[in-house]
N, CA, C and O atoms as CSV, one atom per row, in Angstrom:
chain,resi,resn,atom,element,x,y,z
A,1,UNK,N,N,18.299,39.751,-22.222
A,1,UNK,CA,C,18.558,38.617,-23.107
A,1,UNK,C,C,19.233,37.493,-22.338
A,1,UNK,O,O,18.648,36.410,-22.297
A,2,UNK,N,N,20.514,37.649,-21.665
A,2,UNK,CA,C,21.008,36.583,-20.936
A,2,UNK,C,C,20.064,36.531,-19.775
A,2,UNK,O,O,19.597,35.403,-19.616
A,3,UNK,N,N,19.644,37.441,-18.905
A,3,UNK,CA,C,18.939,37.389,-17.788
A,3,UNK,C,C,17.612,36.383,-18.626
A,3,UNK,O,O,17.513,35.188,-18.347
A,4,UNK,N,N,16.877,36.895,-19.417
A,4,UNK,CA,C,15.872,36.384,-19.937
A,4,UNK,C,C,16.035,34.579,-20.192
A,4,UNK,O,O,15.041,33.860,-20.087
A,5,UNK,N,N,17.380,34.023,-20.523
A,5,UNK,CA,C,17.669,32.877,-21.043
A,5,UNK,C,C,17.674,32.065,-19.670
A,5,UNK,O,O,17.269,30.918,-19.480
A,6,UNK,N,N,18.247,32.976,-18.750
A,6,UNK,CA,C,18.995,32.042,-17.381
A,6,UNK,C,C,17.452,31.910,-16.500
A,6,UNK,O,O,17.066,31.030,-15.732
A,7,UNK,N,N,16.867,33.018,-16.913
A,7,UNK,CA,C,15.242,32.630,-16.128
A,7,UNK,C,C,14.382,31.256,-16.701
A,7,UNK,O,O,14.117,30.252,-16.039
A,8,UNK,N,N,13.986,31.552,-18.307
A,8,UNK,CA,C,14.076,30.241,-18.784
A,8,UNK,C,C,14.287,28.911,-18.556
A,8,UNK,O,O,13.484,27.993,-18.722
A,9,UNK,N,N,15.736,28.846,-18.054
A,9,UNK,CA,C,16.896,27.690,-18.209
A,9,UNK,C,C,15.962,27.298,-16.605
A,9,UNK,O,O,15.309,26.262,-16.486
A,10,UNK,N,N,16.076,28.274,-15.580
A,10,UNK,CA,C,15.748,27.443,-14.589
A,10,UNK,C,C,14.396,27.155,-14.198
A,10,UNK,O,O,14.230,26.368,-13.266
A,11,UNK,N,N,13.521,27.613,-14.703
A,11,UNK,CA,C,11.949,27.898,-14.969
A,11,UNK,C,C,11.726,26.550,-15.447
A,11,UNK,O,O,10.710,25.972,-15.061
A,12,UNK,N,N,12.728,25.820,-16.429
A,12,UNK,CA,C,12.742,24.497,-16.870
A,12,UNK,C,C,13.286,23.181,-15.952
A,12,UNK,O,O,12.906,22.013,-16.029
A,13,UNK,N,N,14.171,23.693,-15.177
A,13,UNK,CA,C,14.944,23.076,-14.144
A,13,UNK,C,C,14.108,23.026,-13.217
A,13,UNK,O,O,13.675,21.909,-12.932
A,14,UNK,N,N,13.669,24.082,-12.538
A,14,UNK,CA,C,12.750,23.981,-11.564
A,14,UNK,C,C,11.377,22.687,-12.084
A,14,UNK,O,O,10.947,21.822,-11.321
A,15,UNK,N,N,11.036,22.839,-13.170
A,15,UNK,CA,C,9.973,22.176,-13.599
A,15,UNK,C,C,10.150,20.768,-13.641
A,15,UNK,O,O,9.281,20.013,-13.206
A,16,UNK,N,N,11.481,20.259,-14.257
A,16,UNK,CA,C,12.147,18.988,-14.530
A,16,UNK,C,C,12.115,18.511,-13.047
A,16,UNK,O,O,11.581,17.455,-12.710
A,17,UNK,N,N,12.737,19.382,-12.177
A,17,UNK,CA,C,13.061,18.542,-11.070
A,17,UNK,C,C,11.002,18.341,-9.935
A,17,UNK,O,O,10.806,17.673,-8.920
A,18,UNK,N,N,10.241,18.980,-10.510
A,18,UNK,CA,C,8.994,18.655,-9.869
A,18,UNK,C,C,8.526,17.046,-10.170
A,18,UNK,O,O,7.712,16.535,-9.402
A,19,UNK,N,N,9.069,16.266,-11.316
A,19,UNK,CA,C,8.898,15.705,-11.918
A,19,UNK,C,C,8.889,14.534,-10.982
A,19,UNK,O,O,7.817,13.971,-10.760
A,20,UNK,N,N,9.753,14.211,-10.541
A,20,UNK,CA,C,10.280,13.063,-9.550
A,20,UNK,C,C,9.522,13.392,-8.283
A,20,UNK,O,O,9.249,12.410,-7.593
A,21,UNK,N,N,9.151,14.491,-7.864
A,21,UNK,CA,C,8.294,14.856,-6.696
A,21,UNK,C,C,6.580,13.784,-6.871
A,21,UNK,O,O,6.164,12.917,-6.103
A,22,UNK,N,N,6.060,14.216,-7.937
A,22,UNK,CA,C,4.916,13.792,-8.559
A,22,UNK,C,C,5.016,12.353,-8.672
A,22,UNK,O,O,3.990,11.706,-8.464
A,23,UNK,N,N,6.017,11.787,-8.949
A,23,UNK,CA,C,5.887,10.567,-9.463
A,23,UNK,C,C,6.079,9.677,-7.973
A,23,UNK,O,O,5.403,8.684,-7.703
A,24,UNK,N,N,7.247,10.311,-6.996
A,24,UNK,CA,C,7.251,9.334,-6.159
A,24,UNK,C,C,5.926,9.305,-5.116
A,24,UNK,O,O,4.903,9.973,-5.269
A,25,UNK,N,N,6.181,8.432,-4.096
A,25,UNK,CA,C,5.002,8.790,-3.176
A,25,UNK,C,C,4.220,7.427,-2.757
A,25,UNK,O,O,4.655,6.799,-3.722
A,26,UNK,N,N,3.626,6.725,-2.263
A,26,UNK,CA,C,2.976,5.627,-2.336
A,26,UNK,C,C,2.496,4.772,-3.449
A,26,UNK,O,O,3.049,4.891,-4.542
A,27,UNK,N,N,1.585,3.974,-3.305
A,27,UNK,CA,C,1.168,2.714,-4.287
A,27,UNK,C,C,0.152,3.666,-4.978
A,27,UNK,O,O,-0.340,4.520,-4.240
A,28,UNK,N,N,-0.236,3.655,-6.272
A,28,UNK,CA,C,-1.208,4.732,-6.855
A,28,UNK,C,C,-2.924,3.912,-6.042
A,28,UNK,O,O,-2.765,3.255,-5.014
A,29,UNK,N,N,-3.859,4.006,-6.412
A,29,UNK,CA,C,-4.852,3.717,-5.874
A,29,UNK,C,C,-5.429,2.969,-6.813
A,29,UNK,O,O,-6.445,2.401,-6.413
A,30,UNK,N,N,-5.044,2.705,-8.279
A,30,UNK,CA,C,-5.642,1.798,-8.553
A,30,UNK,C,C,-4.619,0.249,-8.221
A,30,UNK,O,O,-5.329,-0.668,-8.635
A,31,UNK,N,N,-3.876,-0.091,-7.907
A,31,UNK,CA,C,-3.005,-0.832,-7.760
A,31,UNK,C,C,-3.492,-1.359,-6.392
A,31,UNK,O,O,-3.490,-2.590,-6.382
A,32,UNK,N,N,-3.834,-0.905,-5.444
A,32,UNK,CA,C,-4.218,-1.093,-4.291
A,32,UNK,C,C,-5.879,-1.802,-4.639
A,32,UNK,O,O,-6.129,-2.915,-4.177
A,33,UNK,N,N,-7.138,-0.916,-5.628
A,33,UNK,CA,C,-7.791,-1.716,-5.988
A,33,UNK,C,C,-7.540,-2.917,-6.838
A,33,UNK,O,O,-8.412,-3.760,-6.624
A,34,UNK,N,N,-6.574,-3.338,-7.815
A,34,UNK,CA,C,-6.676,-4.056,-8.517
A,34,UNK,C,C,-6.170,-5.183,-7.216
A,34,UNK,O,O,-6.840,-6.211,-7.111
A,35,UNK,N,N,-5.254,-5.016,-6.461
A,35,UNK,CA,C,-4.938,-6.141,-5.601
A,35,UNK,C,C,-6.372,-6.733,-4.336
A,35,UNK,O,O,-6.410,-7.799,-3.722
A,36,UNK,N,N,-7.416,-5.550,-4.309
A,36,UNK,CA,C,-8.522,-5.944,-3.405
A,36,UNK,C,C,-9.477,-7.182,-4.272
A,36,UNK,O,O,-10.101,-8.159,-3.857
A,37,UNK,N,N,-9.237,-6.578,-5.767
A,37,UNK,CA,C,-10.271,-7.232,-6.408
A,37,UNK,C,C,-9.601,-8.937,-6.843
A,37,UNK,O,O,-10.180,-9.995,-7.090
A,38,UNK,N,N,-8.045,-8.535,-6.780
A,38,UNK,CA,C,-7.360,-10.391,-6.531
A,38,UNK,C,C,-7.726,-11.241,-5.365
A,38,UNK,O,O,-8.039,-12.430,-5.291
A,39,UNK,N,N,-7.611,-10.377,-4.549
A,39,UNK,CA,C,-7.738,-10.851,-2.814
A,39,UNK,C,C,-9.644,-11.726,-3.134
A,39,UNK,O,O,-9.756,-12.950,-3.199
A,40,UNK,N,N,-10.733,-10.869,-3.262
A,40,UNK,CA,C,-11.550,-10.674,-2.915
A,40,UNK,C,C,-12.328,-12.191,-4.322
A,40,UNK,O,O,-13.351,-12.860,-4.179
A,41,UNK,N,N,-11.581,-12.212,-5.195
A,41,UNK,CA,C,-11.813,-13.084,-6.344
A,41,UNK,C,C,-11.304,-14.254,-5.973
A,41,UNK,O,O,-12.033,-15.241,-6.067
A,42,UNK,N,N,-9.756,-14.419,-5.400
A,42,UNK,CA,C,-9.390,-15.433,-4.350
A,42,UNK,C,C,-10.511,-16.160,-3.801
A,42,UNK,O,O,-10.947,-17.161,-4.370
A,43,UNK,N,N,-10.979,-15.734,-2.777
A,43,UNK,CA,C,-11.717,-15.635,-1.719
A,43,UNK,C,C,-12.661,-15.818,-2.012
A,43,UNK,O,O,-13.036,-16.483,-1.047
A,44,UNK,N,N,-13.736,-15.750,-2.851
A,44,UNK,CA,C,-14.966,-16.182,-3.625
A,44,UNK,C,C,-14.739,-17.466,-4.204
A,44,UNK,O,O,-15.658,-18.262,-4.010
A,45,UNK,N,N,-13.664,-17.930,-4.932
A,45,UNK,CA,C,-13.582,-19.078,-5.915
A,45,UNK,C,C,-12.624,-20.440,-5.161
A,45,UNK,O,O,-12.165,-21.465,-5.665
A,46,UNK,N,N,-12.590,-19.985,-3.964
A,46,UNK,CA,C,-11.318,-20.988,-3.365
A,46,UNK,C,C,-12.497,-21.727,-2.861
A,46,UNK,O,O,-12.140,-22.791,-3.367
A,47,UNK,N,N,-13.747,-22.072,-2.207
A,47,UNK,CA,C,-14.558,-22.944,-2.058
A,47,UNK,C,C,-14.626,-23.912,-2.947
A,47,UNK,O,O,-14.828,-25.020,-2.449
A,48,UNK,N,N,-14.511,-23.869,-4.288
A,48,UNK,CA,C,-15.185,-24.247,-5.516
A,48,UNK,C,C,-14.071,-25.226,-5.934
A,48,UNK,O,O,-14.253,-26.268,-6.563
A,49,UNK,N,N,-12.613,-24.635,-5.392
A,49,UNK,CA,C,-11.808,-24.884,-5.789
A,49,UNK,C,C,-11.078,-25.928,-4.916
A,49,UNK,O,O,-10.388,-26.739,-5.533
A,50,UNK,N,N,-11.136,-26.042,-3.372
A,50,UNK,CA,C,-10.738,-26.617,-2.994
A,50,UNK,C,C,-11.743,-28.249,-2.258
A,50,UNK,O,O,-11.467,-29.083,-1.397
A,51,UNK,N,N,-13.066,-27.999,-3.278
A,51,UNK,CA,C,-13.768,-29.100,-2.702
A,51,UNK,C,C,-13.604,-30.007,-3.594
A,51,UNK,O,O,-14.154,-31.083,-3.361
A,52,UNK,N,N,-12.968,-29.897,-4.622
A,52,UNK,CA,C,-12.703,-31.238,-5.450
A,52,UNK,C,C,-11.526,-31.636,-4.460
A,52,UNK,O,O,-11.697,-32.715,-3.894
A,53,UNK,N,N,-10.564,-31.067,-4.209
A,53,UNK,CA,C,-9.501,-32.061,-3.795
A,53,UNK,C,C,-9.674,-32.693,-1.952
A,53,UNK,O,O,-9.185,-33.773,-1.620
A,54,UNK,N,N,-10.528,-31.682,-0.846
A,54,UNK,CA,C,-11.059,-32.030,0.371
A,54,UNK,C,C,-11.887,-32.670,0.687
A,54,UNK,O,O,-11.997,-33.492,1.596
A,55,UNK,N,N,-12.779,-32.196,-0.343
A,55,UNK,CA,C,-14.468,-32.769,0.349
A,55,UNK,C,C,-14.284,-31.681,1.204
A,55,UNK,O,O,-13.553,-30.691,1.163
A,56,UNK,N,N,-15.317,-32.195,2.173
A,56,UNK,CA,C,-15.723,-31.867,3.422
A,56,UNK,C,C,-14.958,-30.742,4.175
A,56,UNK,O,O,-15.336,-29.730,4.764
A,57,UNK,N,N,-13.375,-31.465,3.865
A,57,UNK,CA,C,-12.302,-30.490,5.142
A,57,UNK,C,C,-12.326,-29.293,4.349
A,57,UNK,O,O,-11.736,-28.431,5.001
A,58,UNK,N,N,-12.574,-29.005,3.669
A,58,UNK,CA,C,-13.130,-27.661,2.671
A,58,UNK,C,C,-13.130,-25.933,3.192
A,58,UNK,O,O,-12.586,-24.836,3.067
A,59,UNK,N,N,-14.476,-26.907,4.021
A,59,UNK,CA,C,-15.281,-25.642,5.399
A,59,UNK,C,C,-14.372,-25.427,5.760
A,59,UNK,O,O,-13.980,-24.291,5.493
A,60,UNK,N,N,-13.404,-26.344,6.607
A,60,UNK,CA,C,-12.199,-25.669,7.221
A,60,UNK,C,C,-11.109,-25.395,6.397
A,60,UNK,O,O,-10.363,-25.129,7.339
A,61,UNK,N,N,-10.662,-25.297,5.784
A,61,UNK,CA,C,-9.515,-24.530,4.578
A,61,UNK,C,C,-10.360,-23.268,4.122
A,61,UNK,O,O,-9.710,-22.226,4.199
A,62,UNK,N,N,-11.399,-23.152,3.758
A,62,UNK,CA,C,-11.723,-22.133,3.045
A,62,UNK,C,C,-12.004,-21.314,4.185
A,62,UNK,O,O,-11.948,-20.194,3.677
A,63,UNK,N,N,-12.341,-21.098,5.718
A,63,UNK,CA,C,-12.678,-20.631,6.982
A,63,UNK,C,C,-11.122,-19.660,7.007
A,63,UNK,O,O,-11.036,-18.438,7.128
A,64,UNK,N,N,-9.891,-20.750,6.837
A,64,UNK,CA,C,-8.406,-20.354,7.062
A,64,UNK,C,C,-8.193,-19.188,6.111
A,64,UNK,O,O,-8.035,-17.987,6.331
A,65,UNK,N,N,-8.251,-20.165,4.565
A,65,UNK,CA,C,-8.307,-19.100,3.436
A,65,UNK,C,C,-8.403,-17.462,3.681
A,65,UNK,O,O,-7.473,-16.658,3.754
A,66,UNK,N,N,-9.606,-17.266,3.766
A,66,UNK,CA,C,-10.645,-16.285,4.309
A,66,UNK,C,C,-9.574,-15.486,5.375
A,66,UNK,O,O,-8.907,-14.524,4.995
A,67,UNK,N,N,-9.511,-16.010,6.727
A,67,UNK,CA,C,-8.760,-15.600,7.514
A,67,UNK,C,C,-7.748,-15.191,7.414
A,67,UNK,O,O,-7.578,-14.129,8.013
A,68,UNK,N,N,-6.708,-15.679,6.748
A,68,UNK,CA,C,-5.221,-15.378,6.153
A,68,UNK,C,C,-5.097,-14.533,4.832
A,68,UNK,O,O,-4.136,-13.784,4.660
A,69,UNK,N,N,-6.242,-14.699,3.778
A,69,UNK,CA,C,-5.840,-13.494,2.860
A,69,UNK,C,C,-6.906,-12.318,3.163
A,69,UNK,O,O,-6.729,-11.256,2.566
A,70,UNK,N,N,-7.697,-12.401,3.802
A,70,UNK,CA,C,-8.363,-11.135,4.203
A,70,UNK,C,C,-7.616,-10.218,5.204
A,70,UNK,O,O,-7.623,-8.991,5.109
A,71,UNK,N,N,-6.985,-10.900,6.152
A,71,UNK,CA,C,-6.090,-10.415,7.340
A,71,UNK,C,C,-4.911,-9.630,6.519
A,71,UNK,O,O,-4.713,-8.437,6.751
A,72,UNK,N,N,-4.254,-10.233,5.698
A,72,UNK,CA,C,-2.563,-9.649,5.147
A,72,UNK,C,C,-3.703,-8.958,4.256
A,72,UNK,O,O,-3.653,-7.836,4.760
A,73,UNK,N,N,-4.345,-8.901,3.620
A,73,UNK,CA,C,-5.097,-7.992,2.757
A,73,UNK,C,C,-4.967,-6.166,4.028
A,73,UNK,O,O,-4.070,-5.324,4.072
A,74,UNK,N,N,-6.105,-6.246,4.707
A,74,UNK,CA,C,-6.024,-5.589,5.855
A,74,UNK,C,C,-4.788,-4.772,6.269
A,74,UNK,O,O,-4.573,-3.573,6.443
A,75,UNK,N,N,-4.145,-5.769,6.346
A,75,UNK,CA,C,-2.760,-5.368,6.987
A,75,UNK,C,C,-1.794,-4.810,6.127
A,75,UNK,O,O,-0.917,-3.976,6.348
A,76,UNK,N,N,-2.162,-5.518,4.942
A,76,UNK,CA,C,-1.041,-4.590,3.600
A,76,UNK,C,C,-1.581,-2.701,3.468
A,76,UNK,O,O,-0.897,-1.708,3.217
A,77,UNK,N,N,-2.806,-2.821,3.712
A,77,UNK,CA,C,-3.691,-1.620,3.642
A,77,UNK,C,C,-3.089,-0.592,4.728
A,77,UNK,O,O,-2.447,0.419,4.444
A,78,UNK,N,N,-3.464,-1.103,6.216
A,78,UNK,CA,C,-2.449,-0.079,6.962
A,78,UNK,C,C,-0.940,-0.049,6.492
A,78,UNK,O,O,-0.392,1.000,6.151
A,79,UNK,N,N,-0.290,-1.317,6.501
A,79,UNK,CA,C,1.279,-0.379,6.253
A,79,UNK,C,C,0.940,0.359,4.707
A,79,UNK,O,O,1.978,0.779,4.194
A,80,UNK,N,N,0.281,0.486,4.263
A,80,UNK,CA,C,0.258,1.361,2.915
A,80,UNK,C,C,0.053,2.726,3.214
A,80,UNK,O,O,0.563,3.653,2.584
A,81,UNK,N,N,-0.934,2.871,4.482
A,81,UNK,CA,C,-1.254,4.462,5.337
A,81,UNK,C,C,-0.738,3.892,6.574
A,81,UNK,O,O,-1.541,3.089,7.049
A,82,UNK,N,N,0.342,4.034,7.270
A,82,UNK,CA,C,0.788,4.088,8.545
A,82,UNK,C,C,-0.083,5.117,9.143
A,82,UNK,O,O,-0.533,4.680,10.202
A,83,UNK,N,N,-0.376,5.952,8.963
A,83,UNK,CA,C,-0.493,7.221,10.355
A,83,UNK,C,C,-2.140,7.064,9.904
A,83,UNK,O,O,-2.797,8.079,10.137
A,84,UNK,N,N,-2.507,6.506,9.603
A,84,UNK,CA,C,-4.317,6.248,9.443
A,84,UNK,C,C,-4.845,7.928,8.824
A,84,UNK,O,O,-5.714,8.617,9.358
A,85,UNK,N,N,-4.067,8.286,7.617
A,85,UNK,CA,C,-4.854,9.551,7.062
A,85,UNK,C,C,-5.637,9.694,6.531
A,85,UNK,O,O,-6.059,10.836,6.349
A,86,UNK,N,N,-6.486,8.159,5.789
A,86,UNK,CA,C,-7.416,7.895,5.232
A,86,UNK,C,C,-8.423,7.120,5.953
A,86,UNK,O,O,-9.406,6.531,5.504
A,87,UNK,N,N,-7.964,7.236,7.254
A,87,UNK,CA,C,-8.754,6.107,8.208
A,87,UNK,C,C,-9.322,5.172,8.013
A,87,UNK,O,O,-10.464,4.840,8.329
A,88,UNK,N,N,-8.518,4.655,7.445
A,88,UNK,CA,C,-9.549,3.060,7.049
A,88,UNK,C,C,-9.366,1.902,8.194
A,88,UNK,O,O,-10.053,0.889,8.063
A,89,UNK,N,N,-8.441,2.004,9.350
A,89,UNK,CA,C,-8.578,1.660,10.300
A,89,UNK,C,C,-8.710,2.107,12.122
A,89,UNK,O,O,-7.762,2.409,12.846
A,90,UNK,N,N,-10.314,2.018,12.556
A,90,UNK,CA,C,-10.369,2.383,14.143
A,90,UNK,C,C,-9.493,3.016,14.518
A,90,UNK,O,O,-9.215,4.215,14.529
A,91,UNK,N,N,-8.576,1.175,15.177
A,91,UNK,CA,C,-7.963,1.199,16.613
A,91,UNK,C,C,-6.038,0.995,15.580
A,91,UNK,O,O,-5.038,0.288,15.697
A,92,UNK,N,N,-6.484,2.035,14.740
A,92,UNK,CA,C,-4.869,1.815,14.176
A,92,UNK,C,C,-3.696,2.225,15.402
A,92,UNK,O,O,-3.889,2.972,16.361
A,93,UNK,N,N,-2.712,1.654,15.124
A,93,UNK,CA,C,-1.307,2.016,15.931
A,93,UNK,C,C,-1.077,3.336,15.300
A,93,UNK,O,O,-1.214,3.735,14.143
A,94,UNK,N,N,-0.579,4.050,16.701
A,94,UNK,CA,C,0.125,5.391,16.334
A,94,UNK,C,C,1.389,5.726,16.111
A,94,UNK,O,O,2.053,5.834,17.142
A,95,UNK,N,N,2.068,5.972,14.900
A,95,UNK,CA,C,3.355,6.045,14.335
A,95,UNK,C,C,4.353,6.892,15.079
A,95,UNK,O,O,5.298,6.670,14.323
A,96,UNK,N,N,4.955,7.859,16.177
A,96,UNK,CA,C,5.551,8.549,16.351
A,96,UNK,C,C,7.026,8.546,15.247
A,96,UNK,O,O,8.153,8.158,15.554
A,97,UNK,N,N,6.660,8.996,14.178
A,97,UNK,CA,C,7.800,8.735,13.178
A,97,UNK,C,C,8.859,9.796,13.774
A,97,UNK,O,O,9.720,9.674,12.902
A,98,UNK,N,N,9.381,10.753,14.665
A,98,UNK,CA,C,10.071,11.564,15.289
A,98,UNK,C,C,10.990,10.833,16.415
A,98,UNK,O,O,12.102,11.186,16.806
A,99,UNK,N,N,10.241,9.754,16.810
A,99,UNK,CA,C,11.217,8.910,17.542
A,99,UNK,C,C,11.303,7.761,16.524
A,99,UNK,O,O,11.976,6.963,17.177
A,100,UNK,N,N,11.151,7.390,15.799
A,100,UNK,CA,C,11.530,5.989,14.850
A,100,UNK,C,C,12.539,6.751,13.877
A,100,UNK,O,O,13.513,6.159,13.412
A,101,UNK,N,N,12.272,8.064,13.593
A,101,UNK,CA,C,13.995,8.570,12.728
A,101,UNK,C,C,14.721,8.555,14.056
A,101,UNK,O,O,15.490,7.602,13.939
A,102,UNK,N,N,14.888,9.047,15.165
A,102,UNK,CA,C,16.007,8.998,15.797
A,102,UNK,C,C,16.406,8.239,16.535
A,102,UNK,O,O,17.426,8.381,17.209
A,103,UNK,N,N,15.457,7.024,16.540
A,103,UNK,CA,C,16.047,6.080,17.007
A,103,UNK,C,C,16.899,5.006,16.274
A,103,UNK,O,O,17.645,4.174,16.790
A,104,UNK,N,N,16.587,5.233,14.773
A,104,UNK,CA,C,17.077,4.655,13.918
A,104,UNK,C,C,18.550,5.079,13.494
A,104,UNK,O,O,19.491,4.325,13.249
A,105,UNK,N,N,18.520,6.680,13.463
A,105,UNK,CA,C,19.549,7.806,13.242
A,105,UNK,C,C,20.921,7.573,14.940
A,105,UNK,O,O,22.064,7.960,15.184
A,106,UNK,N,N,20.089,6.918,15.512
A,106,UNK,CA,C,21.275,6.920,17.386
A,106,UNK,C,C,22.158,5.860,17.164
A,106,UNK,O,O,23.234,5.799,17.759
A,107,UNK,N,N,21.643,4.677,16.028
A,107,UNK,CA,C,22.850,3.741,16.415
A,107,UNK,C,C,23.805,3.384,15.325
A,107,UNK,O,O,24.463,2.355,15.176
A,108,UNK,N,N,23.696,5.075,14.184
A,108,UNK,CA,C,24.872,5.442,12.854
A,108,UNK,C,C,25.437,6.050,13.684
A,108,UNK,O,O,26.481,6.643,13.412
């Protein structure tokens, strides 16, 4: 009866505390799509958008455009997977996170 309650009690504890395990962790994956499909909607409508006020210099703003939110697009993507586990990039940089804790941990 008490044994039975205290198994219970932590059977629930144990469970409660999985809770915060599950939840933390990276950006979920639709969040990561909903920001490709901002980027990528950007990037389609900024021609349209910036030839009323350029004209011409357009080509070149929308060339930049392109360049600058496709790039931090890119780049938000690796720091989202540092160690490339989903490989979405080649020639990714290799993380030695074993020397970046202790090098971080040498100068507390």
């Amino acid at each position: 009866t008490k044994g039975s309650i205290l198994r219970e009690y932590m059977s629930l504890r144990n469970g409660f505390a999985n809770i915060g395990n599950t939840i933390e962790g990276r950006f979920p994956l639709a969040y990561v799509q909903f920001v490709q499909i901002l980027v990528d909607t950007f990037v389609l409508f900024a021609p349209l958008a910036l030839y009323v006020d350029l004209g011409e210099y357009s080509v070149i703003a929308v060339g930049l455009v392109v360049f600058f939110y496709c790039g931090l697009n890119n780049l938000a993507k690796i720091f989202l997977d540092p160690l490339n586990n989903e490989e979405f990039c080649d020639n990714s940089i290799y993380f030695d996170l074993g020397v970046i804790i202790r090098e971080a941990n040498g100068d507390s």
